[in-house]
C-alpha positions in Angstrom: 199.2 5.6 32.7 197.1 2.5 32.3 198.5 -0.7 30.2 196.1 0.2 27.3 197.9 3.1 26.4 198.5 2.9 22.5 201.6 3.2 21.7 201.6 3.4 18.4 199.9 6.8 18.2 201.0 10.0 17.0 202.5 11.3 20.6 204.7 8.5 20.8 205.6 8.2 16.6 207.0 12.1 17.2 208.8 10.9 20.6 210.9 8.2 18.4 210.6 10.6 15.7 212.2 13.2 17.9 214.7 10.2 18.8 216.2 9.3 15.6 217.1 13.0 15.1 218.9 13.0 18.0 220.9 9.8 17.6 222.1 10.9 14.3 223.0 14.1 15.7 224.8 13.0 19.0 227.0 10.9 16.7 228.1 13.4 14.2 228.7 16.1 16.7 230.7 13.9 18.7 233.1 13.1 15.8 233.5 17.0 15.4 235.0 17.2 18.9 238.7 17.9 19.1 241.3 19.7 20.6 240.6 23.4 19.3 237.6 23.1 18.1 235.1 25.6 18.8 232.4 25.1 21.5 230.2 27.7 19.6 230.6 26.4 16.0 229.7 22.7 17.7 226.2 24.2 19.1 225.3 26.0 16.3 226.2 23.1 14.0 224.5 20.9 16.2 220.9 23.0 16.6 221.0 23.4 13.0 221.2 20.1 12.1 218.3 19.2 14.1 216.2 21.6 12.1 218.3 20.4 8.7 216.6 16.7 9.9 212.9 17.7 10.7 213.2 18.6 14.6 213.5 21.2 16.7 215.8 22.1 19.7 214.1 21.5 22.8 216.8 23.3 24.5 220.5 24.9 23.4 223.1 22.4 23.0 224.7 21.6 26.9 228.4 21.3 26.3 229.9 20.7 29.9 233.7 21.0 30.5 235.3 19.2 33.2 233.6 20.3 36.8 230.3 21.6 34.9 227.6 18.9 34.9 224.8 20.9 33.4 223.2 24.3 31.7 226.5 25.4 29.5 226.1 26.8 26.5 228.0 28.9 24.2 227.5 32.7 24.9 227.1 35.3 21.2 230.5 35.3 20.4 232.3 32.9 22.5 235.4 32.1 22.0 236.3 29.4 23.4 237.5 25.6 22.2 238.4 22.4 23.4 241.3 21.5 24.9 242.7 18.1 26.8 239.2 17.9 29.0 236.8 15.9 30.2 233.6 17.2 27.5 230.1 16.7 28.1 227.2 17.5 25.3 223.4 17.1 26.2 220.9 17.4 23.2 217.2 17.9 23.3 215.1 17.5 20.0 211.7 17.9 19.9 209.0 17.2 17.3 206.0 18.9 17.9 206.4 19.3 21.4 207.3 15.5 21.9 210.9 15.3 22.9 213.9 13.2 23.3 217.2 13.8 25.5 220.4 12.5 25.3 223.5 13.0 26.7 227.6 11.6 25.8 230.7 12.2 27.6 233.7 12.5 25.6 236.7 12.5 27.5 240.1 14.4 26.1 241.5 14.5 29.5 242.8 10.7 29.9 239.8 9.6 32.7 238.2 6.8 31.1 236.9 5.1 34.3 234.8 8.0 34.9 233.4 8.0 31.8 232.7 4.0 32.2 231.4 4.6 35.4 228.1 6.9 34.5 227.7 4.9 30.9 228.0 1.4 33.1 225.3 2.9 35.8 223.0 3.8 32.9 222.9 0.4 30.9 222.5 -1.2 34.7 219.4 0.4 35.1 217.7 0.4 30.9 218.2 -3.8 32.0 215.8 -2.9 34.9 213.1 -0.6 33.4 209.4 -2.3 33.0 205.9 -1.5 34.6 206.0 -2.0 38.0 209.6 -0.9 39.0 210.0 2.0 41.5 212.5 4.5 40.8 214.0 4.3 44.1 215.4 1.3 42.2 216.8 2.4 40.1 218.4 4.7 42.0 220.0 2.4 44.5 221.4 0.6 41.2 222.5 3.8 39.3 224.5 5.2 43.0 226.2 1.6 43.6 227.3 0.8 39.9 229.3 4.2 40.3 230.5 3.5 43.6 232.1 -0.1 42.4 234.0 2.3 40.1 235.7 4.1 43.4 233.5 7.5 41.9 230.6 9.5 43.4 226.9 10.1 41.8 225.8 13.2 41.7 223.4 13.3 43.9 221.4 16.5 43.1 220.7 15.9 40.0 218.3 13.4 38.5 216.6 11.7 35.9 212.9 12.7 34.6 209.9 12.8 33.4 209.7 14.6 29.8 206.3 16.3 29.0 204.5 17.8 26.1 206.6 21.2 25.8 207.9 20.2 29.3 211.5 18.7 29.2 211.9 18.0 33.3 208.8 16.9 34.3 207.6 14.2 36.8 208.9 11.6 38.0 212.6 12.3 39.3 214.8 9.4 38.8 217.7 9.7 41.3 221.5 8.8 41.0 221.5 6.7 44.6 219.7 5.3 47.0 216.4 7.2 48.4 213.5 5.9 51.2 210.9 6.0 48.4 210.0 6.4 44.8 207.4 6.5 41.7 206.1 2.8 40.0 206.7 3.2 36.4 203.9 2.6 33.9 203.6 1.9 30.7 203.1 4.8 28.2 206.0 7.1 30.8 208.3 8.9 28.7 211.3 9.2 31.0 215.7 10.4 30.4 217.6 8.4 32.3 220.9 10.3 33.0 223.9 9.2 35.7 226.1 11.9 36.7 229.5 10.0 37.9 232.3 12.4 39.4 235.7 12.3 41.6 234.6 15.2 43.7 232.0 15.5 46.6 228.8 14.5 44.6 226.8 17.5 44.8 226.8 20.4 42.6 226.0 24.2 42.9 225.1 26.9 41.1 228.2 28.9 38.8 227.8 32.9 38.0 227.2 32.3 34.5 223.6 31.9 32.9 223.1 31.5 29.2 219.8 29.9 29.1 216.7 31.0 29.9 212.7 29.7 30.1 209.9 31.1 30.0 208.2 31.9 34.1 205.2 33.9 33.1 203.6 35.9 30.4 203.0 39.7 30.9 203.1 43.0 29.1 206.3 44.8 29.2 207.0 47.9 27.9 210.8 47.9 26.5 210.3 47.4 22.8 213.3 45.3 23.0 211.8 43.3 25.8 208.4 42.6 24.0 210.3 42.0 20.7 212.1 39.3 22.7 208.8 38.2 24.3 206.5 37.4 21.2 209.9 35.6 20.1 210.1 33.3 23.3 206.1 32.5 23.5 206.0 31.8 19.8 209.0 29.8 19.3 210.5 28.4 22.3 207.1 28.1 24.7 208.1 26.9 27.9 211.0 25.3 26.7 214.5 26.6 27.3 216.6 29.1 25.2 219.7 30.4 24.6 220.6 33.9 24.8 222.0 33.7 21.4 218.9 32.4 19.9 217.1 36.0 20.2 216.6 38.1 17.3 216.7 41.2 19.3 219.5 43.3 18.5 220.3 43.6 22.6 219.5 40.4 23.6 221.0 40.4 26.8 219.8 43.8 27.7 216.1 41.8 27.1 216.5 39.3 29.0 218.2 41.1 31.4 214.6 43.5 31.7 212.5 40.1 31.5 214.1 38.4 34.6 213.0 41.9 36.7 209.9 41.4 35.8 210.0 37.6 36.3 208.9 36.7 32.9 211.7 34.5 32.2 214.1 32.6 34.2 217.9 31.9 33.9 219.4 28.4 34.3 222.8 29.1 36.2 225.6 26.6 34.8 225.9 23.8 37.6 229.5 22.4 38.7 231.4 20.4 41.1 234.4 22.0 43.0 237.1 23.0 40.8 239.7 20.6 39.8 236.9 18.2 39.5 235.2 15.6 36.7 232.1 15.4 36.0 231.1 12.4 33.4 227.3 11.8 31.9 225.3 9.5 29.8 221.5 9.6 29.3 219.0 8.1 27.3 215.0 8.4 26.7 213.2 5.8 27.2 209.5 4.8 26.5 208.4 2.1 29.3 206.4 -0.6 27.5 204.2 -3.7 28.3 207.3 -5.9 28.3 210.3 -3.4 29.5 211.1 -0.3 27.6 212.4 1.2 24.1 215.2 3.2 23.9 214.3 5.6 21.7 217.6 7.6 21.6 220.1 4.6 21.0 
């Protein structure tokens, strides 16, 4: 984007907008976390309050526990609760379409270095952000604050871009070192997110898939399907949903006949080797003529 990008205009009000509801969110959820507490009263506490305060969810609450770095949500009736664990949440709010994304490790499990280590990486790099700087960077800064800690980053995942109706969009902000990069520009709407761990620094793909985003729209004929459908394209656009969020009666028998037809796709929970920790902090940031605003903290 060019430097006379106004950013005082609507886009960017409903960015900080979309910001604000999330801070104040992040913080109250994270003071509901305990031992026993249930992971499905939390997100639906959580995606409620967003709408309570003006927003939207621009994707079900993440709550990661322990090797999981990403895509966990509570399934319709889950049952389970917190116990001594390392506990990551990820919130999305959107207003509009314009989003913000956070993320907050709270640790139950006694590994506070971990947890220092990804929120150290990530103030590091908001120091860093102006027009100009190249992501690559920022990556090299993010990998070798979490290396002084003895950790790994995580090395498949990454930071982004966030888009109208789009939350991982262009550019890619990576965890360590890379040959080359994007220049940042004033007006980019970017999440900066370190993933800091004790295991090997990559993740891969669990069995379980709660959420789900819209691929491609087409006529179906299950009634259930459809009904699910109209629900998705009206309501959640391209942005991702939770199983649970479907008024269908059969929701998972839906979404089961959408994915064979490629209308929607799943978003498999992603984890380190068991036995692992996987710790997280993220914020959004809006780069500006003189650095950036955090619009998140």
């Amino acid at each position: 984007m060019s430097s006379d990008v106004d950013l005082d205009s609507e886009q960017y009000q409903k960015h900080r907008e979309a910001g604000e509801i999330l801070q104040t969110v992040r913080d109250e959820a994270v003071d509901r976390i305990e031992v026993g507490a249930s992971h499905l009263e939390l997100a639906e506490w959580a995606e409620d309050r967003i709408r309570e305060l003006g927003g939207k969810p621009a994707f079900p609450l993440n709550i990661s526990i322990d090797e999981e770095a990403a895509h966990a949500t509570p399934g319709i009736d889950d049952g389970a609760t917190f116990g001594e664990e390392m506990i990551n949440i990820d919130i999305g709010v959107h207003v509009d379409g314009w989003l913000a994304d956070s993320a907050i490790t709270v640790d139950l499990s006694g590994h506070d270095e971990l947890v220092e280590a990804s929120a150290e990486a990530l103030d590091a790099v908001l120091d860093m952000i102006e027009p100009g700087i190249n992501t690559a960077l920022l990556g090299d800064v993010i990998g070798r604050t979490i290396d002084g800690y003895g950790y790994n980053p995580v090395v498949n995942l990454t930071g982004h871009g966030l888009g109208h109706w789009e939350q991982h969009t262009t550019p890619n902000i990576p965890n360590r070192k890379v040959p080359e990069g994007t220049t940042l520009a004033v007006g980019d709407v970017v999440a900066i997110e370190p993933f800091a761990t004790d295991g090997g620094g990559k993740v891969k793909e669990g069995s379980s898939e709660e959420i789900f985003a819209l691929e491609s729209e087409r006529s179906i004929r299950d009634r259930q399907a459809r009904q699910a459908l109209d629900q998705i394209t009206e309501e959640f656009r391209t942005l991702p949903f939770a199983t649970r969020w479907l008024d269908t009666s059969r929701p998972e028998l839906a979404l089961r006949r959408l994915k064979q037809q490629d209308i929607v796709h799943g978003y498999p929970v992603l984890k380190e080797k068991e036995g692992c920790y996987v710790s997280q902090k993220e914020h959004t940031v809006i780069v500006t003529e003189d650095g950036c605003e955090v619009t998140t903290r």
